[in-house]
Each structure stands twice: as C-alpha cells, then as structure tokens.
N, C-alpha and C positions, 0 to 999 in steps of 0.2 A: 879734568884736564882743561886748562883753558885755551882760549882760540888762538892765539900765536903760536901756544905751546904744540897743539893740535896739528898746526898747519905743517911744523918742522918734522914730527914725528911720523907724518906718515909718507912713507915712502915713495917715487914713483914705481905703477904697476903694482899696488894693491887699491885701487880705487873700488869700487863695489857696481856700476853699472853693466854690463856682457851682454849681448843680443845671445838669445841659443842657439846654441850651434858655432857661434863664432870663434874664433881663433883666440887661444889666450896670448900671441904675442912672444910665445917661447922659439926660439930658437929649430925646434921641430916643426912649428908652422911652416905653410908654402910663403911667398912672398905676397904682399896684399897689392891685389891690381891696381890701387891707386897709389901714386907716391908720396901725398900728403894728408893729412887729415882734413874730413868735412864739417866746415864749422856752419851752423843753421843760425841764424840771428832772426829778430823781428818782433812782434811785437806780441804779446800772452794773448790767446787765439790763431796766431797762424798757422798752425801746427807742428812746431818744429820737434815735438814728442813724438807723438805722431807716426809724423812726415821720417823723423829721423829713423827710430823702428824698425819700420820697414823699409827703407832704406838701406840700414844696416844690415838688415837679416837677405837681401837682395844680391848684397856685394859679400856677404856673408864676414864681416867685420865685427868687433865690438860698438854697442850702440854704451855713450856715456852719457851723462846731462849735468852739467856744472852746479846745476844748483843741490842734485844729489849729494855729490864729490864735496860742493860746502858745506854740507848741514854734515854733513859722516863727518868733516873733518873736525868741524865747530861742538859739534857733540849736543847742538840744538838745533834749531828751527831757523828759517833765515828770517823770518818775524818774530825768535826770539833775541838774534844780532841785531837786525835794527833799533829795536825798543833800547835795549841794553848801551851796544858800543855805537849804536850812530850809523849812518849811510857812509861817511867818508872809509870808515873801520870795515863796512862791507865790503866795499869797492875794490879796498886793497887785498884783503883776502881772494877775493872774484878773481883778481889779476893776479896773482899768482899763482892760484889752483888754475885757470885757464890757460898761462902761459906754460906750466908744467904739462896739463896734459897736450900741448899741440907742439912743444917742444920738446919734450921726453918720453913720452909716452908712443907704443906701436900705433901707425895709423888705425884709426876710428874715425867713429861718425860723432859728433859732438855736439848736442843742444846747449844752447846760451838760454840766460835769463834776459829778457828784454832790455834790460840798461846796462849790459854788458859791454857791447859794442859804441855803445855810447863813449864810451874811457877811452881816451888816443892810447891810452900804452896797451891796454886791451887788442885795440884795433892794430896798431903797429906789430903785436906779437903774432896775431894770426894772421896778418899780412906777411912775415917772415914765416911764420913753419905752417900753415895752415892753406886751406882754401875757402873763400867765406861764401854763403850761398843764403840770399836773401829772400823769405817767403812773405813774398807784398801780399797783402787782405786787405779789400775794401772795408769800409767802418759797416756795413750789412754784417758782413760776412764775421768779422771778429765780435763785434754784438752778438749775435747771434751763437755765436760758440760760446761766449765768456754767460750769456746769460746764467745759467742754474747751477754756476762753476761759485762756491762762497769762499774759495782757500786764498783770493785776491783781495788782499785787505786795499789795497789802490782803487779798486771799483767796488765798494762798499764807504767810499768818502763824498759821494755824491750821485748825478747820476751818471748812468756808467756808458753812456753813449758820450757825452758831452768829454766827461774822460779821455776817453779814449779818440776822440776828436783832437784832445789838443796834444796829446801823445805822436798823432800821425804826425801835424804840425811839426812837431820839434824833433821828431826821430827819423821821419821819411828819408830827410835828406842828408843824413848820416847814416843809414840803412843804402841810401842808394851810393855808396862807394864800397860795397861788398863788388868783390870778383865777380859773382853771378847773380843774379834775380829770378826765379821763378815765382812765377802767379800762384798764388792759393786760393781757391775759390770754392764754389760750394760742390764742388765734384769729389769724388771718392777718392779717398787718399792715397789709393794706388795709381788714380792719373796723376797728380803729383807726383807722387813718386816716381813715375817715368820720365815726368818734364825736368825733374834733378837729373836721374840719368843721364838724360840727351845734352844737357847743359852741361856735368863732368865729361862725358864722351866727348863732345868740340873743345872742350878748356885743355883737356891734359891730351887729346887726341890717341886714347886707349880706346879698344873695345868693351864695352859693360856688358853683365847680363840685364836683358829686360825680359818683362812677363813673355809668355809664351801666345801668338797672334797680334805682338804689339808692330803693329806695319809701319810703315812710312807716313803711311795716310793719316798716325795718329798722333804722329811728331810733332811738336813744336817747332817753330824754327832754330836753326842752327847758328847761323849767322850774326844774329845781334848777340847781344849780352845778356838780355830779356826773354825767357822763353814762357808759349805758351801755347796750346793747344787749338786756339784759335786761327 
C-alpha cells in the first residue's frame, strides 16, 4: 500500500499506541478529566516518550506518539520516507496524522517528533484542538540521553553535541510558543511528570491525580508559564 494511499485508509480511532489500562475512547468510557489533548514537543532526548507514558498512565488516558501512527500508516520506517519521498513528503503526512489525532481523535497524551512543531500548520492545529507542553533540556542533558541511542540517523552525521547545539538554536524559540514549558532535567521521570501535572492543573484549572506524598513543598510554581521544581 503506498503512503498517501495509506494515510486515507486508515481510519480515525484505530491508531495502534494505548497506555494500559487506558480508556479506549468508546462511548462507555467515563469522561476524560482533561478537555483537550496533551501534545509533548521538543527536542529527541527530552523525554517526551518517556515523560508522556507515564503521564498518560497517571491521568489514565491513551498514550500515542506520532511518529508510531506514521510508520503504521506508511507501512515503513520514517528513515525509510525520508531516503525515498523526501522531508517536504514527510512533513505533510506528519501534519495530517497529527492534526487527525488532536482533532478527531478521544483526548490523549500525544508525543511529537522533534520537527513537528516546527510546521505552522502543525502548530496552528494543535494550537486549535490541542494543548502543547514543551519539555526544555539543556544540551548536558539531551547529550547525555541521546548518547548510546543509534536509531537517530541526525546525530550520526557528525558530532552529536554540536548537532544538537545548533538544533537548540533554531528550534528553542519556536519550542517556546508551546502553551506550557516544563524543565526536563536529569531527575527522575516521575518529577517531571508531576511538573506537567501541576502545569495542566493551573492551564485548564481541573484537579489531577499526582503521585501519592506529592506536597506543596514539591511543586513547581504555578504562576508563570514555566514550571519547575526549583
């Protein structure tokens, strides 16, 4: 089946990612405590696999990840899109598969590919159905993840600090018109995952569940757009 053909035929709400446990989105489910989808943007390393995960399995949601969603739909590798139809041929698929799932799709937790949000139509579509939540990592911190990871054919073109230096560069400040920001740092993914919490809890002004002894005292702040543990 080829990739256009691919993209038409499949449905919304047979995508193939589900946190366990999560809701499939029928009609018999409860209502999902958040009223929009959570989109995770940033850059390969900052955890938004991860981060999203448990996240999802927290709010008890379906956890998806776009770049999934594209290869099931393409019927190969998105290294084997690139080589073949090109970057531009990606992009438009990306946007349509991501605008499906934040548009049609029951709310979920939703991991991007790092040049996702990069795309205005991208961004504009999760800016109308979506909530975008951006997980900033210092260049330590994404080095240091990405290191003994080889499935990034991008940081196998040179070296991979410098890389990912001029990525910051040119993605930061298109990263930083996400909705939300939380820090990703070298702490355990489940403080992250609380600092998203605390950041959807003041956005949508719902109650969320957090872990069980998570105080006041371990909060982020509320108030900026930024949160962080610190």
């Amino acid at each position: 089946m080829g990739l256009r053909k691919a993209m038409t035929a499949q449905a919304p709400g047979t995508g193939t990612g589900t946190a366990a446990g999560a809701g499939t989105g029928t009609a018999a489910d409860p209502a999902p405590i958040l009223p929009r989808t959570v989109v995770l943007v940033g850059l390969m390393g900052a955890g938004k696999s991860a981060i999203g995960r448990r996240l999802a399995a927290r709010l008890h949601l379906p956890f998806r990840d776009a770049d999934t969603e594209i290869e099931a739909a393409a019927g190969c590798t998105i290294a084997e899109i690139f080589a073949r139809d090109g970057e531009p041929v990606f992009r438009s698929v990306e946007r349509r598969i991501i605008t499906r799932l934040v548009k049609d799709e029951p709310v979920h937790i939703l991991a991007t590919g790092g040049g996702a949000f990069m795309d205005p139509e991208t961004r504009a579509a999760v800016r109308r159905h979506g909530v975008s939540v951006w997980l900033r990592a210092e260049l330590d911190v994404l080095v240091a993840r990405t290191a003994k990871r080889t499935h990034r054919p991008i940081l196998n073109q040179g070296d991979p600090r410098a890389i990912l230096g001029r990525l910051m560069e040119q993605r930061y400040p298109v990263y930083a018109e996400a909705d939300l920001t939380v820090v990703s740092d070298e702490r355990p993914p489940d403080v992250t995952v609380e600092l998203v919490i605390d950041a959807l809890e003041a956005h949508f002004g719902v109650p969320l569940p957090h872990r069980q002894g998570h105080g006041q005292g371990q909060r982020g702040g509320r108030s900026g757009k930024t949160t962080d543990a610190s």
